[in-house]
C-alpha positions as protocol buffer text, in pm:
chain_id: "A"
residue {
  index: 1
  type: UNK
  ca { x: 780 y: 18556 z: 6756 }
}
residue {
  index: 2
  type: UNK
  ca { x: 879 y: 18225 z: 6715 }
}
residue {
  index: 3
  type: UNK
  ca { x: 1197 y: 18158 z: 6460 }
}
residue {
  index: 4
  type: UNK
  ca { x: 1272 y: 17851 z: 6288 }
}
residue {
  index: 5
  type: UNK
  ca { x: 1536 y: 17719 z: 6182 }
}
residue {
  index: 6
  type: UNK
  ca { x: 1627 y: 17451 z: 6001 }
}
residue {
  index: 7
  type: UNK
  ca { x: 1929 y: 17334 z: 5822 }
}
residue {
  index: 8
  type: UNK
  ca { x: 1906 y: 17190 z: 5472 }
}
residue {
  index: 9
  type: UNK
  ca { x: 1979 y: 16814 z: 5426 }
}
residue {
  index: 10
  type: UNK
  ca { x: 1967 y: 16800 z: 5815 }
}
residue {
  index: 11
  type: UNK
  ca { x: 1580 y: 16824 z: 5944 }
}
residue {
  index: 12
  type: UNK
  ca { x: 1447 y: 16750 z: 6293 }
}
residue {
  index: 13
  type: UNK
  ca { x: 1272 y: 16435 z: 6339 }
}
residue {
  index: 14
  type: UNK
  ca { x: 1177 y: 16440 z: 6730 }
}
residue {
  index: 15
  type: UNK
  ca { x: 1121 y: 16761 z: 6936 }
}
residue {
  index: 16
  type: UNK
  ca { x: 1117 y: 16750 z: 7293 }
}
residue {
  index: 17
  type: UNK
  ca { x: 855 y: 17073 z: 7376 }
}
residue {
  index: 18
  type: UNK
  ca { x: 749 y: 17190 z: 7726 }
}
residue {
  index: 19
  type: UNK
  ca { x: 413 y: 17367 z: 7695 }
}
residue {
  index: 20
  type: UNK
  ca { x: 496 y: 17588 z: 7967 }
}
residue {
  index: 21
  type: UNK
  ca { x: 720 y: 17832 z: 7776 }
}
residue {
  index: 22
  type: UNK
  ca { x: 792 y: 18202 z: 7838 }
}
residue {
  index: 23
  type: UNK
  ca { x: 659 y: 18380 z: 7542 }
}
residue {
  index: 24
  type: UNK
  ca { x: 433 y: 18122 z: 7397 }
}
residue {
  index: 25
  type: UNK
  ca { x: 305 y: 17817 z: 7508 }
}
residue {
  index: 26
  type: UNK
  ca { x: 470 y: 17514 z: 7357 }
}
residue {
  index: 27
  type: UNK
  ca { x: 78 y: 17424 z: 7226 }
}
residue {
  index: 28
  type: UNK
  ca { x: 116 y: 17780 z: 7006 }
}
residue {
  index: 29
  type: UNK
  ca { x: 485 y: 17647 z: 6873 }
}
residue {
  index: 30
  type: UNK
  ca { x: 330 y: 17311 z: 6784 }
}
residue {
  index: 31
  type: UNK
  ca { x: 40 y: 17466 z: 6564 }
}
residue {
  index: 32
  type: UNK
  ca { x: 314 y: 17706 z: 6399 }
}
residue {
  index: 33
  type: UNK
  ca { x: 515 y: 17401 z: 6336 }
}
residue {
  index: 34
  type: UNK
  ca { x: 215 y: 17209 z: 6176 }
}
residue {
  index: 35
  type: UNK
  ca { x: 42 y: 17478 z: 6006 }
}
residue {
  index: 36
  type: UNK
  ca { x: 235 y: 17800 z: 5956 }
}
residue {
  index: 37
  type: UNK
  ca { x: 540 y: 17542 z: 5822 }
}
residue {
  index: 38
  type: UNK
  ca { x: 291 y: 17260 z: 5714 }
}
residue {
  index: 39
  type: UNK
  ca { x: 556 y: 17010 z: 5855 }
}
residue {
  index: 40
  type: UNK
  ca { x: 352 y: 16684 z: 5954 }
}
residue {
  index: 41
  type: UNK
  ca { x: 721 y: 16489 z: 5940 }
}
residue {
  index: 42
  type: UNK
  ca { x: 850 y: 16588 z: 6230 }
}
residue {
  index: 43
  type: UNK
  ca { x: 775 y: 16445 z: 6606 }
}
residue {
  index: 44
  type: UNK
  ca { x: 625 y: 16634 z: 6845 }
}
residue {
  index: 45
  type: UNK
  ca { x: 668 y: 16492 z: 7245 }
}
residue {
  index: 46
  type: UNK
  ca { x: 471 y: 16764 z: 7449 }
}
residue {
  index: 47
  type: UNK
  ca { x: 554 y: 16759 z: 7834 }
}
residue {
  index: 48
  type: UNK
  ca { x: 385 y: 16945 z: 8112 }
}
residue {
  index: 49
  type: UNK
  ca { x: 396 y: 16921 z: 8445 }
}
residue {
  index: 50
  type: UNK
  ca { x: 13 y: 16910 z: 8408 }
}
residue {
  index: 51
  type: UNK
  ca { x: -188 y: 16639 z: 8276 }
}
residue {
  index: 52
  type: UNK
  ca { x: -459 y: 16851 z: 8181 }
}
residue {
  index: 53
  type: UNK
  ca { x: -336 y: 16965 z: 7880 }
}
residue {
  index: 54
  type: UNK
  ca { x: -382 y: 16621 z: 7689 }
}
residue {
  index: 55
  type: UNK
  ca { x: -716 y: 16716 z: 7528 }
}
residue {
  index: 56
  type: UNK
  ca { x: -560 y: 17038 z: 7354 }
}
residue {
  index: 57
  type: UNK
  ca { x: -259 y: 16859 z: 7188 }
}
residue {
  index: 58
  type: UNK
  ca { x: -472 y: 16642 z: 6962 }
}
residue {
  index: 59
  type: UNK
  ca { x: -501 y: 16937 z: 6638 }
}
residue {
  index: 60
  type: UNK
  ca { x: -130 y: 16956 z: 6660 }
}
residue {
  index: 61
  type: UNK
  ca { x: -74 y: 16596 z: 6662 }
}
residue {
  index: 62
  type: UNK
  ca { x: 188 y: 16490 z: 6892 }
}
residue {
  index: 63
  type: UNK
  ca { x: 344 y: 16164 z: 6891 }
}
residue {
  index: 64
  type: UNK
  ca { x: 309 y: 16176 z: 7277 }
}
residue {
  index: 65
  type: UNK
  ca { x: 276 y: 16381 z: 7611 }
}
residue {
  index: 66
  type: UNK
  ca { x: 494 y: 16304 z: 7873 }
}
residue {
  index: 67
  type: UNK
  ca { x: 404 y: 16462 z: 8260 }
}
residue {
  index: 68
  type: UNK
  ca { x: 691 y: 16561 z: 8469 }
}
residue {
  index: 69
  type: UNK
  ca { x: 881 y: 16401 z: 8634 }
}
residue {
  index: 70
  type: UNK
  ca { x: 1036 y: 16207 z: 8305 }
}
residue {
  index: 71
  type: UNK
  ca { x: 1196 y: 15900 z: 8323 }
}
residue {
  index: 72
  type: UNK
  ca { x: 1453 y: 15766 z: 8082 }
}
residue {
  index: 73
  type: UNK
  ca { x: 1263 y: 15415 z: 8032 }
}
residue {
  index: 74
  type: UNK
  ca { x: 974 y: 15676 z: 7916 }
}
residue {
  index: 75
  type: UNK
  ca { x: 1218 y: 15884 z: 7684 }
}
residue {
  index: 76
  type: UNK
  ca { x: 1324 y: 15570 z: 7563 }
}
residue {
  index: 77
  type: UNK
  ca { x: 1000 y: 15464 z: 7425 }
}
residue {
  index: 78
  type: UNK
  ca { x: 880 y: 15706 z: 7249 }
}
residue {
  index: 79
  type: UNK
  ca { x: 1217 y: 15769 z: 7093 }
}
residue {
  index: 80
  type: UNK
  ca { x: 1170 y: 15396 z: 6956 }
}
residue {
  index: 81
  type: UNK
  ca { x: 834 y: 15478 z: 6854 }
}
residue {
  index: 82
  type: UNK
  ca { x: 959 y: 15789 z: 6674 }
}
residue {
  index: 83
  type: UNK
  ca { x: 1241 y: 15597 z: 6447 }
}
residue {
  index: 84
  type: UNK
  ca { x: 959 y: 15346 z: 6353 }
}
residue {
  index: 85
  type: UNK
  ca { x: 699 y: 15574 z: 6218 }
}
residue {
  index: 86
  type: UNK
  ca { x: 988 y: 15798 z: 6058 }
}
residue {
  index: 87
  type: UNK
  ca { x: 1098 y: 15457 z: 5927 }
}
residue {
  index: 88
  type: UNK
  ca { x: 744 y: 15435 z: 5769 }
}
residue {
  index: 89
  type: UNK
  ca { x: 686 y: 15712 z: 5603 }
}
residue {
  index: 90
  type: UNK
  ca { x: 980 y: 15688 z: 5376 }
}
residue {
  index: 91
  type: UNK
  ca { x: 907 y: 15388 z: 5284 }
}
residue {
  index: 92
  type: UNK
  ca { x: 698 y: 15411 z: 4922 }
}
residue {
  index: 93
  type: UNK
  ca { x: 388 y: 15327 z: 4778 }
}
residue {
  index: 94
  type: UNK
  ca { x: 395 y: 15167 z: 4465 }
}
residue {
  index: 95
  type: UNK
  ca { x: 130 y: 15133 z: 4175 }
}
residue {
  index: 96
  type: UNK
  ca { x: 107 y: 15072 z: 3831 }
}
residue {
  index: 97
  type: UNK
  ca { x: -72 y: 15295 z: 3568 }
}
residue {
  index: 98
  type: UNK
  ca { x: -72 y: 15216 z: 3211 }
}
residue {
  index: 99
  type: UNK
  ca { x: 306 y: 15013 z: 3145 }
}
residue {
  index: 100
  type: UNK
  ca { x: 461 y: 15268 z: 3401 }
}
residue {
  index: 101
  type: UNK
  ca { x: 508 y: 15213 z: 3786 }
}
residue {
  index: 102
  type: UNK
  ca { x: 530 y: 15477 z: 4002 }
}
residue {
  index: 103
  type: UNK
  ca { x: 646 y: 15524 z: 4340 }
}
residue {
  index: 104
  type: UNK
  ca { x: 516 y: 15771 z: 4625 }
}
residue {
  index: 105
  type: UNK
  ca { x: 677 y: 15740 z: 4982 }
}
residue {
  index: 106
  type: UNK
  ca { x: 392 y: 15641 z: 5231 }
}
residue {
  index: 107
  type: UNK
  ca { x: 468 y: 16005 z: 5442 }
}
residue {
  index: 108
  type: UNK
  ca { x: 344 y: 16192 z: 5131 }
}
residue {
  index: 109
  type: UNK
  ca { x: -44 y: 16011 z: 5110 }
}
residue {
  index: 110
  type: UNK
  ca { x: -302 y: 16226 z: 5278 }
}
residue {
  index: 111
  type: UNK
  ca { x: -562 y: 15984 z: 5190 }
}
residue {
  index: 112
  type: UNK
  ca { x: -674 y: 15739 z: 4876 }
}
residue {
  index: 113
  type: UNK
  ca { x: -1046 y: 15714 z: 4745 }
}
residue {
  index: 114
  type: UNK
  ca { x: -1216 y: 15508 z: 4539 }
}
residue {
  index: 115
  type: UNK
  ca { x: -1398 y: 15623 z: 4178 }
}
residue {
  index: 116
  type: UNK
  ca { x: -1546 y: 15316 z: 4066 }
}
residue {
  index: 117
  type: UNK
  ca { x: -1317 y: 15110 z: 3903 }
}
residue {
  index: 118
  type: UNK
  ca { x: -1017 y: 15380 z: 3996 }
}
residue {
  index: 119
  type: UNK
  ca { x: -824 y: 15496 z: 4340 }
}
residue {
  index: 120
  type: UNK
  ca { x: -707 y: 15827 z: 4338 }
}
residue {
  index: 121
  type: UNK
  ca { x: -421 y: 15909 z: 4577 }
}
residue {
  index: 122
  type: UNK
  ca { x: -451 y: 16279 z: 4673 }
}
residue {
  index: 123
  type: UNK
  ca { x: -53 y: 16338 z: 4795 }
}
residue {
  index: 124
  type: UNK
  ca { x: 113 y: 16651 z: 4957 }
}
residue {
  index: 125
  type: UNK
  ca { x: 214 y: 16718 z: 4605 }
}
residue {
  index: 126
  type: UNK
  ca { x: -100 y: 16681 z: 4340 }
}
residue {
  index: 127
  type: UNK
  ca { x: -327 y: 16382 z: 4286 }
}
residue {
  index: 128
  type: UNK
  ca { x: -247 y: 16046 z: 4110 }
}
residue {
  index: 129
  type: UNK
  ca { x: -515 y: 15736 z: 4013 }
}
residue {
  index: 130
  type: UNK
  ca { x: -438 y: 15407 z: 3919 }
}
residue {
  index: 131
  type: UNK
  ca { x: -722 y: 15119 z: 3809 }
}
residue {
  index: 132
  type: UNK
  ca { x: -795 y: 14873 z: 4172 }
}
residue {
  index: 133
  type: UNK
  ca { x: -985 y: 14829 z: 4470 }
}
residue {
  index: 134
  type: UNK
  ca { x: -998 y: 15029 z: 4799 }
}
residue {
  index: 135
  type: UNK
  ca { x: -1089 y: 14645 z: 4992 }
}
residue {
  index: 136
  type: UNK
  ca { x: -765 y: 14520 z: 4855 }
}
residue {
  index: 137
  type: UNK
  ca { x: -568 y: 14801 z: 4878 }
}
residue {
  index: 138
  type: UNK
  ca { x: -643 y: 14805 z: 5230 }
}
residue {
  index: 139
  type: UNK
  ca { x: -502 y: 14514 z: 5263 }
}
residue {
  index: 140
  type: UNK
  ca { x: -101 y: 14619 z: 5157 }
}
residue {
  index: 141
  type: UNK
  ca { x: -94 y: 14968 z: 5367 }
}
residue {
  index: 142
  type: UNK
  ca { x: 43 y: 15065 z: 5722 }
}
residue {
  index: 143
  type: UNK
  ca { x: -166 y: 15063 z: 5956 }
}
residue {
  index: 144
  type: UNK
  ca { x: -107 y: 15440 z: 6007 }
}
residue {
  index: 145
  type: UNK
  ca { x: -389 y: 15462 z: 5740 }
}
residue {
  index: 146
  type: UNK
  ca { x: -754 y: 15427 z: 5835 }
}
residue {
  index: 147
  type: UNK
  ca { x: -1070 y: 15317 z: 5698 }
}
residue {
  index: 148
  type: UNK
  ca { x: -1322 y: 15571 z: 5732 }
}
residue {
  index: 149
  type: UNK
  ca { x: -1561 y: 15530 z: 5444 }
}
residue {
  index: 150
  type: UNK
  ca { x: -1602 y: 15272 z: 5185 }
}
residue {
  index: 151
  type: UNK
  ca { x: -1445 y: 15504 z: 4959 }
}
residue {
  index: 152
  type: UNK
  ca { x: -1190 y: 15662 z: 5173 }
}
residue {
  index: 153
  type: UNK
  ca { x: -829 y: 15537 z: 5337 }
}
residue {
  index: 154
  type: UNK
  ca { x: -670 y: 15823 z: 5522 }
}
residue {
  index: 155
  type: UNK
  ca { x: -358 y: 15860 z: 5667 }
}
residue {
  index: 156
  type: UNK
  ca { x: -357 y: 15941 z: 5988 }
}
residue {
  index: 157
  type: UNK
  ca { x: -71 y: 16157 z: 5995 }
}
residue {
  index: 158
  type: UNK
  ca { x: -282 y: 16420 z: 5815 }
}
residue {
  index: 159
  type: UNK
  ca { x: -570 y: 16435 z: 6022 }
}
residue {
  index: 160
  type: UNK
  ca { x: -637 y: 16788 z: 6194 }
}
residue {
  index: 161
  type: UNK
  ca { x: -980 y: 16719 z: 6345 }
}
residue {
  index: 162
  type: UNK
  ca { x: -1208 y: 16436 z: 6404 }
}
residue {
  index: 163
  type: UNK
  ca { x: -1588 y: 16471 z: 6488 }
}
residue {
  index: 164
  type: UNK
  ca { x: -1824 y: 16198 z: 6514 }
}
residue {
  index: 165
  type: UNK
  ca { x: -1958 y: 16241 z: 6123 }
}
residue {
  index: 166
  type: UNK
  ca { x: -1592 y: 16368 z: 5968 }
}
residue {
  index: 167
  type: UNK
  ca { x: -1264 y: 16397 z: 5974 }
}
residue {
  index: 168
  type: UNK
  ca { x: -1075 y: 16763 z: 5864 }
}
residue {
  index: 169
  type: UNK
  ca { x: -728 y: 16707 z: 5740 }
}
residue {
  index: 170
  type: UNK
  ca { x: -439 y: 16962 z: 5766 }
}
residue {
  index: 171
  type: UNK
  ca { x: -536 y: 17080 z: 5425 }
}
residue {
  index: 172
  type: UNK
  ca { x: -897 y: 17191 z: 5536 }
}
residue {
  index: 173
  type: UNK
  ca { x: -1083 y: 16895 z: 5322 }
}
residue {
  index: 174
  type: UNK
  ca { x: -1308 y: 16786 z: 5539 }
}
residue {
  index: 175
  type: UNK
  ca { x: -1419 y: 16388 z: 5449 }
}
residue {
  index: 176
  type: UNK
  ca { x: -1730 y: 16235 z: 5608 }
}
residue {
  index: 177
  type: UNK
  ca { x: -1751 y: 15864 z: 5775 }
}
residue {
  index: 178
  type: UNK
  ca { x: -1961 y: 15622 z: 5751 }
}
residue {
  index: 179
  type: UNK
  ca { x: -2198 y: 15505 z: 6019 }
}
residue {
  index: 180
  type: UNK
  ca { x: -1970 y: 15168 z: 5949 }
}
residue {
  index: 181
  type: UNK
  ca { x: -1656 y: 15248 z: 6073 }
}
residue {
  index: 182
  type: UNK
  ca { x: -1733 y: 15598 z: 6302 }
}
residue {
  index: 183
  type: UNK
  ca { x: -1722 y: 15348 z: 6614 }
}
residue {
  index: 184
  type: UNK
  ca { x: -1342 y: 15208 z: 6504 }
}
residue {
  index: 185
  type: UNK
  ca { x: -1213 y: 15537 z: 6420 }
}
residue {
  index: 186
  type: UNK
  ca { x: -1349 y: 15698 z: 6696 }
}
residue {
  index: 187
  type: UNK
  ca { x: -1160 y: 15396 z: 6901 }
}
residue {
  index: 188
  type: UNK
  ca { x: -798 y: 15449 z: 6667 }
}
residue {
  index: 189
  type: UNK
  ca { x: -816 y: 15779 z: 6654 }
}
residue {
  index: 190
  type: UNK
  ca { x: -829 y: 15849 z: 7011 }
}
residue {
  index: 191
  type: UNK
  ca { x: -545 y: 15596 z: 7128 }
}
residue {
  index: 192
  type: UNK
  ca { x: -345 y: 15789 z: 6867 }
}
residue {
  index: 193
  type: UNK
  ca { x: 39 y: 15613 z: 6838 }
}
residue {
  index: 194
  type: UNK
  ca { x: -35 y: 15326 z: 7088 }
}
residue {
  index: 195
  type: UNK
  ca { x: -160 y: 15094 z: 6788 }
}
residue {
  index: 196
  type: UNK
  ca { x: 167 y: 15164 z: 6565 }
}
């Protein structure tokens, strides 16, 4: 059984994991992490003396996989990378709706799609629209989000599984993608962190 813990005002944001563990592999520990405590925040650096295990990582989404023996330029590196993206997603969205502006932080956004002349922003927490365009939209994100569809921007960070026609999110909605764009996400997708 794996226990959790996890002080308030004081979470993890990197985690070292070896997938060779004792009672469960570190794989196991990583899906508990991301879908048992539905915590997409946190950092997950797999390493294994093995490279084979890259291809089985992807549904947990690690922000890397390191192969014994580890060197400190290495550790380095993706520690960098880690305070960057962390950086990111608390850094907010804002929009306007009606006289009111609202703010969401960017780590929150599972995806935004357009309803003619609205975008609705499906968050961790409930759905919000706002009146503008997906094209110019596009244009003010990260680049952790992704343009799979004319209609749909998703964030990366929430993506569970990709297939050549879809993509299934961490939440189980499954969106489809356009004959367009499947080439370029199939391209981002796969090279995961290296283009943040």
């Amino acid at each position: 059984m794996l226990r959790w813990k996890r002080q308030e005002g004081n979470p993890l944001d990197v985690l070292f994991l070896d997938i060779e563990l004792w009672q469960m592999t570190g794989i196991e520990a990583g899906s508990f992490i991301r879908n048992r405590l539905e915590d997409r925040r946190l950092q997950i650096v797999y390493i294994s003396g093995k490279a084979s295990y890259a291809w089985s990582l992807f549904k947990t989404q690690p922000l890397d996989f390191l192969v014994k023996p580890i060197r400190q330029e290495q550790v380095d590196e993706v520690l960098d990378l880690a305070v960057k993206i962390l950086g990111r997603n608390e850094t907010k969205f804002a929009y306007q709706s009606g006289r009111d502006y609202y703010y969401i932080p960017y780590g929150d956004i599972r995806y935004f799609v357009s309803e003619g002349r609205k975008i609705r922003i499906v968050t961790t927490q409930g759905e919000k629209e706002f009146y503008g365009k997906l094209r110019e939209l596009e244009k003010t994100l990260p680049k952790d989000f992704l343009k799979i569809h004319q209609s749909y921007l998703v964030h990366t960070l929430f993506v569970a599984r990709y297939a050549y026609e879809e993509v299934e999110l961490t939440d189980g909605t499954i969106l489809s993608i356009s004959k367009k764009y499947r080439k370029q996400v199939r391209e981002r997708l796969l090279r995961g962190g290296e283009e943040i």
